[in-house]
C-alpha positions as CSV (number, residue, x, y, z in Angstrom):
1,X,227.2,20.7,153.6
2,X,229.2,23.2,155.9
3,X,228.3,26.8,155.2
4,X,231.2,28.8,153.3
5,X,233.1,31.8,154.0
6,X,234.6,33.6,151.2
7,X,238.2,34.8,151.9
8,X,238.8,36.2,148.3
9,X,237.2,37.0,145.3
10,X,239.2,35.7,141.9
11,X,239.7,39.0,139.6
12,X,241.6,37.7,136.7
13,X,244.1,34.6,135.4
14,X,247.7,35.9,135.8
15,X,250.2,34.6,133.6
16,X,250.6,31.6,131.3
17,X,250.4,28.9,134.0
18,X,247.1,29.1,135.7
19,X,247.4,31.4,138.3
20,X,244.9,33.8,139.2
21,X,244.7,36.9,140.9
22,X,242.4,37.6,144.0
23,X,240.9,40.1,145.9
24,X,241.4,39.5,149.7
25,X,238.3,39.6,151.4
26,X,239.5,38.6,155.2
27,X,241.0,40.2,157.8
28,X,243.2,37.7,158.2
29,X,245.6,37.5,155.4
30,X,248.2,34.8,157.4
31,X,244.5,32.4,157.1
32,X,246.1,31.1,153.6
33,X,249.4,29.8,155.1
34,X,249.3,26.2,155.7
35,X,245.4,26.0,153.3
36,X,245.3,23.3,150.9
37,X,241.7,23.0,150.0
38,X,238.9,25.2,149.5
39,X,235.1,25.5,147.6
40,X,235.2,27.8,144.3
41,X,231.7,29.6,144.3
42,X,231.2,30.5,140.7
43,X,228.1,32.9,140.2
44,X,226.9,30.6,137.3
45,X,229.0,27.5,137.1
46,X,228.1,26.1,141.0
47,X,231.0,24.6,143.4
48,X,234.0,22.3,143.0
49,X,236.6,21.9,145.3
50,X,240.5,22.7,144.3
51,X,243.5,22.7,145.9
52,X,245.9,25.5,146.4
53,X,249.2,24.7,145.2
54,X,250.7,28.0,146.0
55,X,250.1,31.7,146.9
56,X,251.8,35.0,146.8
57,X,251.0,38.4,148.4
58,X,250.9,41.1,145.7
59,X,249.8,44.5,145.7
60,X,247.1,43.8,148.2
61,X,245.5,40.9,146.3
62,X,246.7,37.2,146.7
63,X,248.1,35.4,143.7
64,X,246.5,31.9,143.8
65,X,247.9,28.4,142.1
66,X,245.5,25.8,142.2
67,X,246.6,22.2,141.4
68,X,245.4,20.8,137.7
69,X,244.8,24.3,136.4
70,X,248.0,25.0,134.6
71,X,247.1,27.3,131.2
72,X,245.6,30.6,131.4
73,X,242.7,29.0,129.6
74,X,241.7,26.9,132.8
75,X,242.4,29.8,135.0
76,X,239.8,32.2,132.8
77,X,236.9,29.7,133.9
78,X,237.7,30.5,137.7
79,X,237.4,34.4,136.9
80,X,234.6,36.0,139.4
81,X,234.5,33.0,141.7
82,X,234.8,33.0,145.5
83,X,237.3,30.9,147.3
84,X,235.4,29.7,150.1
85,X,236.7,27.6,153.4
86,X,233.6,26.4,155.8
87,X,232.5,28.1,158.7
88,X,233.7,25.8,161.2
89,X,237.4,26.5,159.9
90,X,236.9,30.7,160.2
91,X,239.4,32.6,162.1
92,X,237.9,32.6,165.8
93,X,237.1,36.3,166.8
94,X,236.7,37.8,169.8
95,X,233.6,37.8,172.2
96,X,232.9,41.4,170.9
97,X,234.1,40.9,166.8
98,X,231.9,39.3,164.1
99,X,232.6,38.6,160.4
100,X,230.6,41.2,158.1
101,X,228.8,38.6,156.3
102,X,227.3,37.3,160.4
103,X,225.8,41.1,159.8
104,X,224.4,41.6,157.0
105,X,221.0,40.3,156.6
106,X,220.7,41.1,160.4
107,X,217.1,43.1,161.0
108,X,217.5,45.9,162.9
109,X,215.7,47.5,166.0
110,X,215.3,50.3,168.2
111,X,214.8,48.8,172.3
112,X,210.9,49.5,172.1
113,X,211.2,46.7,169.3
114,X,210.6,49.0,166.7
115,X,212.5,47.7,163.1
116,X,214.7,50.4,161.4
117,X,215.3,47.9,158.8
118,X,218.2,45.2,157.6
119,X,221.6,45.3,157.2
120,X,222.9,45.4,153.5
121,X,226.5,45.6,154.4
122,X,229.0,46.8,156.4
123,X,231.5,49.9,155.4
124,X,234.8,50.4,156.2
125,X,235.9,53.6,156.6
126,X,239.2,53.1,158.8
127,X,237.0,54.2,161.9
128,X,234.2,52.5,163.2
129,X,232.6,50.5,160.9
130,X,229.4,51.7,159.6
131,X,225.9,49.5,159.0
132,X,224.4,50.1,155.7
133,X,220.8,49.8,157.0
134,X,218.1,50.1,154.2
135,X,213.9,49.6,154.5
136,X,211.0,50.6,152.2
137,X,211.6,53.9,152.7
138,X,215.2,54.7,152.9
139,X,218.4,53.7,153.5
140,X,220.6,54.8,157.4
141,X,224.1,54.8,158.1
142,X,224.3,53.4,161.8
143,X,228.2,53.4,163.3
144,X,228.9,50.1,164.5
145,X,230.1,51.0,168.1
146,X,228.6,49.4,171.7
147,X,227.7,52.5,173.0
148,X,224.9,52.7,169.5
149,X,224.8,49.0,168.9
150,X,223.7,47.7,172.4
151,X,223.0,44.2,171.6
152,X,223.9,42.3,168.8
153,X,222.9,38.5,168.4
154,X,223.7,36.9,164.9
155,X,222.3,33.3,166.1
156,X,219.0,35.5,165.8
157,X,220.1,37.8,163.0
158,X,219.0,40.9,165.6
159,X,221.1,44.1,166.7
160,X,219.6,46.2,168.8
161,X,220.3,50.2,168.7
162,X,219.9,52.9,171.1
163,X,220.3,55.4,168.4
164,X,221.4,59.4,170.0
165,X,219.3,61.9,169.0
166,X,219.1,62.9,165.3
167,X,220.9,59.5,164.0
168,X,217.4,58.3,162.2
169,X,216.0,61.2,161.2
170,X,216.1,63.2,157.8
C-alpha cells in the first residue's frame, strides 16, 4: 500500500445529510478540486476508502460530502479521522520545499555529526518556520532557514545545522 498524506482532519458532522467539517491540513487548498477518492484514517476504527461527492470552503475548514454517508449518524463515525490521498499523488514542491510530515521524525545534527535530537514537528509562525527539536534532555526551537539548516535529506531522515552562536545553549 502507498503511503498516505493527510490533507485534513474531520472535526465534526455538519448538518442532517452527512457532511462533515474539516480542518485543512495542506498548503494547497485548490488539491481538493477535481479529488474523488481518498483513505479515511480513523485513530481506532482502521482505513476505508470513500469518495467525495462534494466540498465547500468555509471559514477556513473544508466542508466534505462523501458518497453513501447521507445522515448525520454516518457522518459522526468519520469524526477525528484523516482524509488521506497517497504520496505519489502529493502536490510536487519545489527543489528547496518539503511537506512537514517529510520532517518530522528527521534526527538532527550539528556538521561534526553530533545529534541535537529529532524533529517533533514543525511551527508556523508566519515567518520562517520553526523545528520543534526535542532529546533526553530538552527540547530546541531551530528556524528552518538554509543559512541554519545546511543540508537537509528526508530520503535519510537527516538535517544538518550549522547553528550561530547561542542557538543551542540554555
Amino acid at each position: 500500500m502507498d503511503d498516505l498524506v493527510a490533507i485534513a482532519k474531520i472535526v465534526r458532522p455538519r448538518g442532517l445529510r452527512g457532511e462533515v467539517v474539516a480542518d485543512v491540513l495542506t498548503d494547497f487548498p485548490e488539491r481538493f478540486d477535481g479529488l474523488k477518492d481518498v483513505t479515511l484514517l480513523s485513530p481506532d476504527k482502521g482505513s476505508e476508502g470513500l469518495k467525495i461527492e462534494n466540498f465547500w470552503f468555509q471559514n477556513n475548514r473544508v466542508v466534505l460530502k462523501f458518497e453513501g454517508i447521507d445522515r448525520v449518524e454516518d457522518a459522526e463515525r468519520l469524526r477525528d479521522a484523516e482524509v488521506c490521498i497517497p504520496e505519489a499523488e502529493a502536490v510536487e514542491l519545489e527543489e528547496d520545499e518539503f511537506f512537514d510530515w517529510q520532517l518530522q521524525g528527521c534526527s538532527v545534527e550539528t556538521p561534526d555529526g553530533e545529534t541535537i535530537g529529532e524533529v517533533r514537528e514543525v511551527m508556523r509562525t508566519g515567518g520562517t518556520e520553526i523545528l520543534v527539536v526535542e532529546n533526553v534532555d530538552r527540547e530546541y526551537l531551530i528556524p528552518f532557514a538554509g543559512t541554519i539548516c545546511t543540508e537537509v535529506d528526508v530520503e535519510n531522515k537527516v538535517i544538518r545545522i550549522d547553528p550561530p552562536e547561542g542557538l543551542l545553549e540554555f
